[in-house]
C-alpha positions in Angstrom: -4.6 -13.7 -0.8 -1.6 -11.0 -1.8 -4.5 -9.3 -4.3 -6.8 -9.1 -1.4 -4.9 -7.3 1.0 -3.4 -5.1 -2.3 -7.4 -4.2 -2.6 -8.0 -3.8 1.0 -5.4 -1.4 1.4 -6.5 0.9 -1.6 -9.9 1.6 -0.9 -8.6 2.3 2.3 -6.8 4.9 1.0 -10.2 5.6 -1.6 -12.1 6.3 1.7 -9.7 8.4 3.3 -9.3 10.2 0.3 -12.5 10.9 -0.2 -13.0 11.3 3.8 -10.5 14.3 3.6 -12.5 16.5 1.6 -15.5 16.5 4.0 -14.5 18.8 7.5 -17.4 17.9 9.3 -17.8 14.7 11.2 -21.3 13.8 10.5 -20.8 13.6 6.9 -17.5 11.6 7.4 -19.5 8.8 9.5 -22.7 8.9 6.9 -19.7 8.3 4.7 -18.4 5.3 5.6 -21.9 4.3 6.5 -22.4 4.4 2.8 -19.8 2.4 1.6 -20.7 -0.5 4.5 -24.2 -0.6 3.2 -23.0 -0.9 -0.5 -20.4 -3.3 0.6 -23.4 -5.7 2.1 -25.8 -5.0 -0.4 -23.4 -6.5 -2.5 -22.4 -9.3 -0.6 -26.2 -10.2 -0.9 -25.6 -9.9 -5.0 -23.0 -12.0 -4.8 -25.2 -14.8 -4.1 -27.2 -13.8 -6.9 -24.8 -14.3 -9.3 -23.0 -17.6 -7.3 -20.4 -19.6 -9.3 -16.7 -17.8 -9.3 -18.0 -14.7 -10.6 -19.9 -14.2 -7.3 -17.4 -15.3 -5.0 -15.3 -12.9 -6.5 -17.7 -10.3 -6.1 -18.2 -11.6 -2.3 -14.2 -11.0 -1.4 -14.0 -7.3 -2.9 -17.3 -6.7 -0.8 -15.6 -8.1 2.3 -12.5 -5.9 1.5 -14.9 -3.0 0.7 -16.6 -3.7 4.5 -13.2 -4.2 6.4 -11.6 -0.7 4.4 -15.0 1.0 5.5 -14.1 -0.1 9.1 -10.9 0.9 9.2 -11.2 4.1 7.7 
């Protein structure tokens, strides 16, 4: 759960980052719209693969999508 939080917290900092280099606000929102849709598109892969592998793959997409959020 530690690792999770660890991961959610750095690509918080990733987006915000990245965030920062953009000054205007509509390409700061299509941004993080970016980075929801590839967070869901690969909570959909995640199925795809199943077994541990895939629910790995479904908890960094969840902490991709809750970093996107917040950021």
């Amino acid at each position: 759960m530690f690792s999770l939080v660890v991961l959610t917290v750095i690509f918080i900092i990733v987006i915000a980052l990245i965030s920062l280099i953009y000054k205007n606000i509509e390409k700061k929102i299509f941004l993080s719209l970016a980075f929801v849709f590839i967070s869901v598109v690969l909570f959909f892969i995640s199925f795809i693969v199943g077994g541990w592998e895939g629910l790995g793959l479904g908890a960094v997409c969840i902490s991709l999508f809750a970093a996107s959020f917040i950021a």
